[in-house]
PDB file of N, H, CA, C and O in Angstrom:
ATOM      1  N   UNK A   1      44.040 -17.072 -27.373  1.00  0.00           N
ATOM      2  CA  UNK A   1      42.671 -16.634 -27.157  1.00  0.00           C
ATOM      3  C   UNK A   1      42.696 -15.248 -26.516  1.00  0.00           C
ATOM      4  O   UNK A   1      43.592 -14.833 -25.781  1.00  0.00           O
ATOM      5  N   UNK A   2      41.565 -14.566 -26.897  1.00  0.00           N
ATOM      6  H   UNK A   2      40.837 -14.903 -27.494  1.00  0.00           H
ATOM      7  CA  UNK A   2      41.812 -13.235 -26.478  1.00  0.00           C
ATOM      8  C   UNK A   2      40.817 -13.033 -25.439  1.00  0.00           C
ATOM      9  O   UNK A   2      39.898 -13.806 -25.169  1.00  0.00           O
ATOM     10  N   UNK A   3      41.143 -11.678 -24.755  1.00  0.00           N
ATOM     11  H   UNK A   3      41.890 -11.050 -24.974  1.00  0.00           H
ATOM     12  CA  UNK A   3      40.116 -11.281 -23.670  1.00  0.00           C
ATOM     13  C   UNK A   3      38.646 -11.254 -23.906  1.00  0.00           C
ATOM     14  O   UNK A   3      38.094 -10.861 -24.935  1.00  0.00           O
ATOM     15  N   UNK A   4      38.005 -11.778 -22.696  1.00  0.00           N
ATOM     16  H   UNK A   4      38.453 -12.097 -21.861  1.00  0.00           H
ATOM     17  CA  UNK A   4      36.838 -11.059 -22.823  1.00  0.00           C
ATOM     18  C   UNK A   4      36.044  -9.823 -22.190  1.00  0.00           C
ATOM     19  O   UNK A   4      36.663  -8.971 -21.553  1.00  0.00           O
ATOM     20  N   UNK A   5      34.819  -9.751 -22.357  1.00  0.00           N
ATOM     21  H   UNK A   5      34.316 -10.443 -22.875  1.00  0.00           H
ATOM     22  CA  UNK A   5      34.596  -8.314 -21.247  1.00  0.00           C
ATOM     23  C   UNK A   5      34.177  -9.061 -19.521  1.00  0.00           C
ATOM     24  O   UNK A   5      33.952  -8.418 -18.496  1.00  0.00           O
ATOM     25  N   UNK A   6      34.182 -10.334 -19.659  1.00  0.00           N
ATOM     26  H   UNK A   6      34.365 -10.856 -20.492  1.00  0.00           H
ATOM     27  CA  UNK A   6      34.279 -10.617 -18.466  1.00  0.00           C
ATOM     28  C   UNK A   6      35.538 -10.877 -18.075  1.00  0.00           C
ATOM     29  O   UNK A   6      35.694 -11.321 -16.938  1.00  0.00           O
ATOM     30  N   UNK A   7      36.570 -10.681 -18.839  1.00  0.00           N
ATOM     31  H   UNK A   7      36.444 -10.321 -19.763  1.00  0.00           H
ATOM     32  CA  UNK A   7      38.005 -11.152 -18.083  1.00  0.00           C
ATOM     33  C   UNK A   7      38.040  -9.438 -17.384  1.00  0.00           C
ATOM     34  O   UNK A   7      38.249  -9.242 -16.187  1.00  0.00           O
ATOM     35  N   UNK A   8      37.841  -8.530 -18.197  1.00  0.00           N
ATOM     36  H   UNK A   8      37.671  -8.689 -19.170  1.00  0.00           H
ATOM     37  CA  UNK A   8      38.126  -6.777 -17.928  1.00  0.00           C
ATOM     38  C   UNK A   8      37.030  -6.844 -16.533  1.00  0.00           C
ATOM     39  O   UNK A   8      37.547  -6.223 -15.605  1.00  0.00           O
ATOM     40  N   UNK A   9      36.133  -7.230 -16.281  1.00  0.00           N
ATOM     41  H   UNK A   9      35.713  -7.735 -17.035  1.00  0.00           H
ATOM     42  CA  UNK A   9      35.030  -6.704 -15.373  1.00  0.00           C
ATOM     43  C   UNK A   9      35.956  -7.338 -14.401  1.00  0.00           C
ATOM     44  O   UNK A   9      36.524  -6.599 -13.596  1.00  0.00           O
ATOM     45  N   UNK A  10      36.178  -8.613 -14.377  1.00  0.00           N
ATOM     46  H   UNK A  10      35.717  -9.213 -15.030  1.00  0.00           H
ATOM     47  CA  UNK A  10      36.754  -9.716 -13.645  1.00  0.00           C
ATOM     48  C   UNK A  10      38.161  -9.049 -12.302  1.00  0.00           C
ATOM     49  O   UNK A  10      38.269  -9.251 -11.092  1.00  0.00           O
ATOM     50  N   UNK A  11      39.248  -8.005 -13.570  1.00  0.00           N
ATOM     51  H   UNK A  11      39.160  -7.841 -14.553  1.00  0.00           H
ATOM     52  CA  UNK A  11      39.753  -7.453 -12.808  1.00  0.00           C
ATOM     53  C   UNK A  11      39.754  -6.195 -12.300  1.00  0.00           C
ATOM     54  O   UNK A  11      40.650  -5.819 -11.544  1.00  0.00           O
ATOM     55  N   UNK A  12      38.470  -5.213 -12.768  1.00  0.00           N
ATOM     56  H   UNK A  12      37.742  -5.519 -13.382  1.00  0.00           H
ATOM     57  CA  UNK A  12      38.121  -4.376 -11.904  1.00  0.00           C
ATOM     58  C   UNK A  12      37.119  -4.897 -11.030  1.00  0.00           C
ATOM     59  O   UNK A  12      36.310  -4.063 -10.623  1.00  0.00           O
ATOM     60  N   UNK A  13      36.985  -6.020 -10.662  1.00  0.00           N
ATOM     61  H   UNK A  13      37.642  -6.697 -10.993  1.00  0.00           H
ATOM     62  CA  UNK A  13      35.901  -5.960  -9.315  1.00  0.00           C
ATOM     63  C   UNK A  13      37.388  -6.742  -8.129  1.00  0.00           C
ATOM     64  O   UNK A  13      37.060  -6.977  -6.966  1.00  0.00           O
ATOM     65  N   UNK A  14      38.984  -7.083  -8.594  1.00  0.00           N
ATOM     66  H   UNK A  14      39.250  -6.892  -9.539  1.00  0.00           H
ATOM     67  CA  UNK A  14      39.654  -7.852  -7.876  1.00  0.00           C
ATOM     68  C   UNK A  14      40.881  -6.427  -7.343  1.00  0.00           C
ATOM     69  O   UNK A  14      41.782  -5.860  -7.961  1.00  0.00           O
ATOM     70  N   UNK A  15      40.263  -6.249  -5.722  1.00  0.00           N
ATOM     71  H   UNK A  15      39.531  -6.709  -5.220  1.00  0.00           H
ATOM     72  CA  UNK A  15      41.031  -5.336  -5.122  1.00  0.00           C
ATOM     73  C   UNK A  15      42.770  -5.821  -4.878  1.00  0.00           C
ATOM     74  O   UNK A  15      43.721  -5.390  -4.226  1.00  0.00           O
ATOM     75  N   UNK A  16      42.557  -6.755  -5.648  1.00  0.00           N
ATOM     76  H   UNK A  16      41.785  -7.105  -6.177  1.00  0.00           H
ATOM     77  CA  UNK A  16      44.104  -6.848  -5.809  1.00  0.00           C
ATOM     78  C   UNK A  16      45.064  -6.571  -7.139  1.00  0.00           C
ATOM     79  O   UNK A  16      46.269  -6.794  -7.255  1.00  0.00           O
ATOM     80  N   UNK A  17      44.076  -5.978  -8.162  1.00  0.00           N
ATOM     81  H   UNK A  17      43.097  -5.797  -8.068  1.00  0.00           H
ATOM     82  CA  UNK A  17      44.532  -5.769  -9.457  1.00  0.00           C
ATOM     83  C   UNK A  17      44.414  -4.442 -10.015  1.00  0.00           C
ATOM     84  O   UNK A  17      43.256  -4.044 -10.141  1.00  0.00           O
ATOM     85  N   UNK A  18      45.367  -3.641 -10.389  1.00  0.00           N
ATOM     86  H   UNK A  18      46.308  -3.964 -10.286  1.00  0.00           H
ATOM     87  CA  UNK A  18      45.452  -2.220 -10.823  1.00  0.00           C
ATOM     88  C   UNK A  18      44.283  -1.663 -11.286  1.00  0.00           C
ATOM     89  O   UNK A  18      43.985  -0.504 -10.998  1.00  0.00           O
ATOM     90  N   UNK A  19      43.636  -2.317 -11.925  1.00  0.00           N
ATOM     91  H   UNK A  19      43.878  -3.259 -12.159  1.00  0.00           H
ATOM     92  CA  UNK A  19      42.516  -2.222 -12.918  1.00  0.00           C
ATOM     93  C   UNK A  19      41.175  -1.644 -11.797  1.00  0.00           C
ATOM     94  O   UNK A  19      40.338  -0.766 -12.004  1.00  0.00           O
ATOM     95  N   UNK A  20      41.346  -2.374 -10.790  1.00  0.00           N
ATOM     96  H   UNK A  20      42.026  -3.087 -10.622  1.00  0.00           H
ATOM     97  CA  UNK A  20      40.303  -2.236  -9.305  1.00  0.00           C
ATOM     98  C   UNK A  20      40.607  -0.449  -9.004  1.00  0.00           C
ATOM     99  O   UNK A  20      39.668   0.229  -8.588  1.00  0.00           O
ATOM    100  N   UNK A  21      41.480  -0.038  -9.166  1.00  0.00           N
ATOM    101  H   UNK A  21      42.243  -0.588  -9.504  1.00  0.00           H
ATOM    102  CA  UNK A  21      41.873   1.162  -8.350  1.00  0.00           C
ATOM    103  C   UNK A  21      42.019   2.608  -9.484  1.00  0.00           C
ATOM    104  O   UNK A  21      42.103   3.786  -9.139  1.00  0.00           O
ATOM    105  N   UNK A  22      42.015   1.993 -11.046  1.00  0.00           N
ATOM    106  H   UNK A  22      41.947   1.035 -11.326  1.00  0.00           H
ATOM    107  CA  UNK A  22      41.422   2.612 -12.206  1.00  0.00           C
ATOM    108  C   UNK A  22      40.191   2.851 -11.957  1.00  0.00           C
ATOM    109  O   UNK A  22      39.826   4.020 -11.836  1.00  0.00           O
ATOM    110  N   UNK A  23      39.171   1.652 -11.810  1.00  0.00           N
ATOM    111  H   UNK A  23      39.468   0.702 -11.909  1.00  0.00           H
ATOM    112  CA  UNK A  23      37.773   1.933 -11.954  1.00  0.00           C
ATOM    113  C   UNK A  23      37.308   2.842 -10.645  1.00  0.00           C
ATOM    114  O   UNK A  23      36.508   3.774 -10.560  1.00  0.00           O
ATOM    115  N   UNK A  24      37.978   2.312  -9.855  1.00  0.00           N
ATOM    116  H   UNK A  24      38.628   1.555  -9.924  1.00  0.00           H
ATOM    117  CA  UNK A  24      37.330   3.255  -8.802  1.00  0.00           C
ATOM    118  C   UNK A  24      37.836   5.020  -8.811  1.00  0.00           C
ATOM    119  O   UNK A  24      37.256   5.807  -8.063  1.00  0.00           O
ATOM    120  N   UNK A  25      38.839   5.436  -9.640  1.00  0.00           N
ATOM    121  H   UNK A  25      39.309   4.797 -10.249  1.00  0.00           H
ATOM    122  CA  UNK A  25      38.664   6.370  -9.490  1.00  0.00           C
ATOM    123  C   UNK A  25      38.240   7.118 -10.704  1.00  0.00           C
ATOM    124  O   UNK A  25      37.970   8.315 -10.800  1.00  0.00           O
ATOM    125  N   UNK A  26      38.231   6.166 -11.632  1.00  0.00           N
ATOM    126  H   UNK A  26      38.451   5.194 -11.554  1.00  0.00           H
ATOM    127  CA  UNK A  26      36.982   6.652 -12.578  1.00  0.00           C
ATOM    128  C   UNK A  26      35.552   7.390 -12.397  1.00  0.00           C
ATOM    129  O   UNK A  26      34.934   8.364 -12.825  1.00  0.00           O
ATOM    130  N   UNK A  27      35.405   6.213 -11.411  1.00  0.00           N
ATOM    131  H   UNK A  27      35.908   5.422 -11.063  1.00  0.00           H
ATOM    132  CA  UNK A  27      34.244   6.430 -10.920  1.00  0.00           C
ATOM    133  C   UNK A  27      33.485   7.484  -9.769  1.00  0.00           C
ATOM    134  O   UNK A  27      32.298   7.710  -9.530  1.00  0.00           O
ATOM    135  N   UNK A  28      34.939   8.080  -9.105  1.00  0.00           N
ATOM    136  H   UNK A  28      35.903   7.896  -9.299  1.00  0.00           H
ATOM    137  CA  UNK A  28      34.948   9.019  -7.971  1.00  0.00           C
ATOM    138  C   UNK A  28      34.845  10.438  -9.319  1.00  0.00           C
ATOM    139  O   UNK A  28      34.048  11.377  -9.339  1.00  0.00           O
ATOM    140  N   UNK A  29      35.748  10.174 -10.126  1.00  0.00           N
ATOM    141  H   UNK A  29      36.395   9.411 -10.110  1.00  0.00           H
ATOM    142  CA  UNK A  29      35.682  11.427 -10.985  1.00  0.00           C
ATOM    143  C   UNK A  29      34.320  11.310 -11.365  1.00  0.00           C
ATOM    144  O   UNK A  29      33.618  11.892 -10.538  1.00  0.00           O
ATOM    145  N   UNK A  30      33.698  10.823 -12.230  1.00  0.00           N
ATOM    146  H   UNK A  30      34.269  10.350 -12.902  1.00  0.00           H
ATOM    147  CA  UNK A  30      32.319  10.624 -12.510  1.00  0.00           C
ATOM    148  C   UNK A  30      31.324  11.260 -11.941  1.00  0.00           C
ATOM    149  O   UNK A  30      30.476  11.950 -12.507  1.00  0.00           O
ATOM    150  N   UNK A  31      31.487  10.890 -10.145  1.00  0.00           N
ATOM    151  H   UNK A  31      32.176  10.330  -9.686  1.00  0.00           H
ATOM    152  CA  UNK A  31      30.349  11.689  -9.391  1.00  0.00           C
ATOM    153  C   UNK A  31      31.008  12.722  -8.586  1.00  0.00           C
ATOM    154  O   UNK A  31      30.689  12.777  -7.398  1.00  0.00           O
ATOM    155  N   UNK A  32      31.878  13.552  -9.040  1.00  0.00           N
ATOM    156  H   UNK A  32      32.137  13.507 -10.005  1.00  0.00           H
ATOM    157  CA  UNK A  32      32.901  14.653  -8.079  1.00  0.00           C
ATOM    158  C   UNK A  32      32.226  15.553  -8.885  1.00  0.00           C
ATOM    159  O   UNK A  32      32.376  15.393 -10.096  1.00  0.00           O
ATOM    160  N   UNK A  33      31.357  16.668  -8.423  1.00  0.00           N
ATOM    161  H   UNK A  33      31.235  16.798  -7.439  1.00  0.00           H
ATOM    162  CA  UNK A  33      30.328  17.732  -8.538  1.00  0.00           C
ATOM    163  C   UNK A  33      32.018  18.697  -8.553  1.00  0.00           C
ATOM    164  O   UNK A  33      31.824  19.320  -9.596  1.00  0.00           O
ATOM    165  N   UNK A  34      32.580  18.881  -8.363  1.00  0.00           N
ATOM    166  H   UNK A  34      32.737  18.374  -7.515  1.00  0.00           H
ATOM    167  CA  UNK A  34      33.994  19.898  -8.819  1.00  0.00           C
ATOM    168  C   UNK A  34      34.282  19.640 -10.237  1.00  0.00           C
ATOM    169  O   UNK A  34      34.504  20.541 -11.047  1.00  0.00           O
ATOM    170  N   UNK A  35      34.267  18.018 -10.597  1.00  0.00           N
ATOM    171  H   UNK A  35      34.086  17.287  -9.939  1.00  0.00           H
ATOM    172  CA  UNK A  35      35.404  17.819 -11.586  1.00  0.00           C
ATOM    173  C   UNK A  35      34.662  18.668 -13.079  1.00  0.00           C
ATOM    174  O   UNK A  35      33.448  18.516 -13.212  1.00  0.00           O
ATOM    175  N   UNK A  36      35.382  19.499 -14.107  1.00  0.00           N
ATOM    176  H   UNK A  36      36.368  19.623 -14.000  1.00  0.00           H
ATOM    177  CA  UNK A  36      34.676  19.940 -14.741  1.00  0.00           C
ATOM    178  C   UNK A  36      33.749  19.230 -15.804  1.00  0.00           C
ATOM    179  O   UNK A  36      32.943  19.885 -16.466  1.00  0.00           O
ATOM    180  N   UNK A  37      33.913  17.683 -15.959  1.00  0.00           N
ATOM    181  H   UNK A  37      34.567  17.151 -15.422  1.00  0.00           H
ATOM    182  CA  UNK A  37      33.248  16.789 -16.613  1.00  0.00           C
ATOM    183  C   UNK A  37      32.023  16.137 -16.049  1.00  0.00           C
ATOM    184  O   UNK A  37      31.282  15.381 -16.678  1.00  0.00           O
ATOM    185  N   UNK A  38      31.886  16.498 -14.816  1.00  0.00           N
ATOM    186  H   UNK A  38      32.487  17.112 -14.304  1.00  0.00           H
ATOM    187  CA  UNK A  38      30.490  15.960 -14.018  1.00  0.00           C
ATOM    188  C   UNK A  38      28.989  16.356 -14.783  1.00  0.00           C
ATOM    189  O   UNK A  38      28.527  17.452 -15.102  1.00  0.00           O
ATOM    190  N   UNK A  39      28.443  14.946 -14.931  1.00  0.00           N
ATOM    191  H   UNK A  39      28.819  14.056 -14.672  1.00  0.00           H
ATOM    192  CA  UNK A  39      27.013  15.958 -15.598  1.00  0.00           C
ATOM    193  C   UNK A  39      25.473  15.428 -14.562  1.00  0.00           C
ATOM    194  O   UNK A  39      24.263  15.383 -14.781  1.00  0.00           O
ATOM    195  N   UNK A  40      26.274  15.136 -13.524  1.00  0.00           N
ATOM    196  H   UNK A  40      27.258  15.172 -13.346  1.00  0.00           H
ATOM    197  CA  UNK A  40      24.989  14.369 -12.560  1.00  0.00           C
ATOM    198  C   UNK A  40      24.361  15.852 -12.364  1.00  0.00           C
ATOM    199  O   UNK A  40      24.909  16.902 -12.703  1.00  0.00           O
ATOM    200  N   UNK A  41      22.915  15.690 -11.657  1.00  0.00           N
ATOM    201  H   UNK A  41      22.471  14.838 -11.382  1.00  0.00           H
ATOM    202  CA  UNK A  41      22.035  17.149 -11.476  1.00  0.00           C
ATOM    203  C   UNK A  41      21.684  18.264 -12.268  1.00  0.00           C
ATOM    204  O   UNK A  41      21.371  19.419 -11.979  1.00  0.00           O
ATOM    205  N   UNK A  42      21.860  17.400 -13.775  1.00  0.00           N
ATOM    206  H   UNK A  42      22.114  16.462 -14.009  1.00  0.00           H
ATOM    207  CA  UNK A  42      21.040  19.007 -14.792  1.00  0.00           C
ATOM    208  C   UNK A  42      19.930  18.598 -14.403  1.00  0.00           C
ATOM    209  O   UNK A  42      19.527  17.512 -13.986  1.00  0.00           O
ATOM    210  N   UNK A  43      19.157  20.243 -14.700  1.00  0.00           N
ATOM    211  H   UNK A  43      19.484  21.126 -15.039  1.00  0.00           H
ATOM    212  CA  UNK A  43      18.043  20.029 -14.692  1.00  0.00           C
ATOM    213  C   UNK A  43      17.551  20.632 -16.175  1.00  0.00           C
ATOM    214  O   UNK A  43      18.174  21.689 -16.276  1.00  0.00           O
ATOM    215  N   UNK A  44      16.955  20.507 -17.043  1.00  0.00           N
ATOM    216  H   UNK A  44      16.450  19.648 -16.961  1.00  0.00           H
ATOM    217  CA  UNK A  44      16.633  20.635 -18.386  1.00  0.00           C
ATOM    218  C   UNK A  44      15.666  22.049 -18.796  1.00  0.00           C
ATOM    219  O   UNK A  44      14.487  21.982 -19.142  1.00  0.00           O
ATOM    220  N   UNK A  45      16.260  22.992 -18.702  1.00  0.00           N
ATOM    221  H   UNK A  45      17.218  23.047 -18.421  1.00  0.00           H
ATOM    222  CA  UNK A  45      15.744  24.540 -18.224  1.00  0.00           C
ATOM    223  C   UNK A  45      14.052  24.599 -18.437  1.00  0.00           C
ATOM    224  O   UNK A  45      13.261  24.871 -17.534  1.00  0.00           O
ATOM    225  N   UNK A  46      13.663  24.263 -19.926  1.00  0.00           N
ATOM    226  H   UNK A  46      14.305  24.043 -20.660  1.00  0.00           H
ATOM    227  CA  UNK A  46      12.096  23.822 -19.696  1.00  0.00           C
ATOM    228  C   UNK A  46      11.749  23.410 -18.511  1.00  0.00           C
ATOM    229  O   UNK A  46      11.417  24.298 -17.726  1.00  0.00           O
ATOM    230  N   UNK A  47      11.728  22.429 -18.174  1.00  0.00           N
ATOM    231  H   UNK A  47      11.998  21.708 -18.811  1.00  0.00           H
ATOM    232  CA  UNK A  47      11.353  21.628 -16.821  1.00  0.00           C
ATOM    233  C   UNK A  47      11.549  22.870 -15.682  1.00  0.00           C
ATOM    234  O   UNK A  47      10.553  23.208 -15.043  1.00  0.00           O
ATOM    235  N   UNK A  48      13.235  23.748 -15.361  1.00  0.00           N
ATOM    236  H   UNK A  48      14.045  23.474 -15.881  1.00  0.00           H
ATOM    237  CA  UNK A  48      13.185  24.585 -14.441  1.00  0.00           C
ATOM    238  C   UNK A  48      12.381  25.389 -14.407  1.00  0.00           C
ATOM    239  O   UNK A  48      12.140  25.868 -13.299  1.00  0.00           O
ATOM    240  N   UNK A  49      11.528  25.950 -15.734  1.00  0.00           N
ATOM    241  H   UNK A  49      11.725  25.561 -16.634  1.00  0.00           H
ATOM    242  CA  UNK A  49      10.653  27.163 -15.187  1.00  0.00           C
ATOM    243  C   UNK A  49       9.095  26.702 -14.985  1.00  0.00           C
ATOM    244  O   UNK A  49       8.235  27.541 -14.715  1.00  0.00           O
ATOM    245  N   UNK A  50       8.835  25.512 -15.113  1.00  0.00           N
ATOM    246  H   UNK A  50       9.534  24.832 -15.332  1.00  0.00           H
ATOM    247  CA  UNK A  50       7.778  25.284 -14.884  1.00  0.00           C
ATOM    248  C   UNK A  50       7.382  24.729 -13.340  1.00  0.00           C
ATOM    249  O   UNK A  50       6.213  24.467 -13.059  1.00  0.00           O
TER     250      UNK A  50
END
């Protein structure tokens, strides 16, 4: 039987499993305003000049 997406969620929420310390720094990259892939805070230039 094969995985499911709750077996994958299962071991990124278990701080004892590699997978825990993947997601989390997935997730630090994600919101790191340095990293050059960050896209949190556009603002949609229409919207800026008004």
């Amino acid at each position: 039987m094969g995985r499911t997406p709750n077996d994958d969620r299962s071991d990124s929420m278990n701080p004892n499993n590699d997978a825990y310390d993947d997601a989390n720094d997935n997730r630090s990259n994600q919101l790191n305003p340095n990293n050059e892939r960050y896209q949190g805070d556009q603002v949609d230039q229409a919207e800026a000049k008004d």
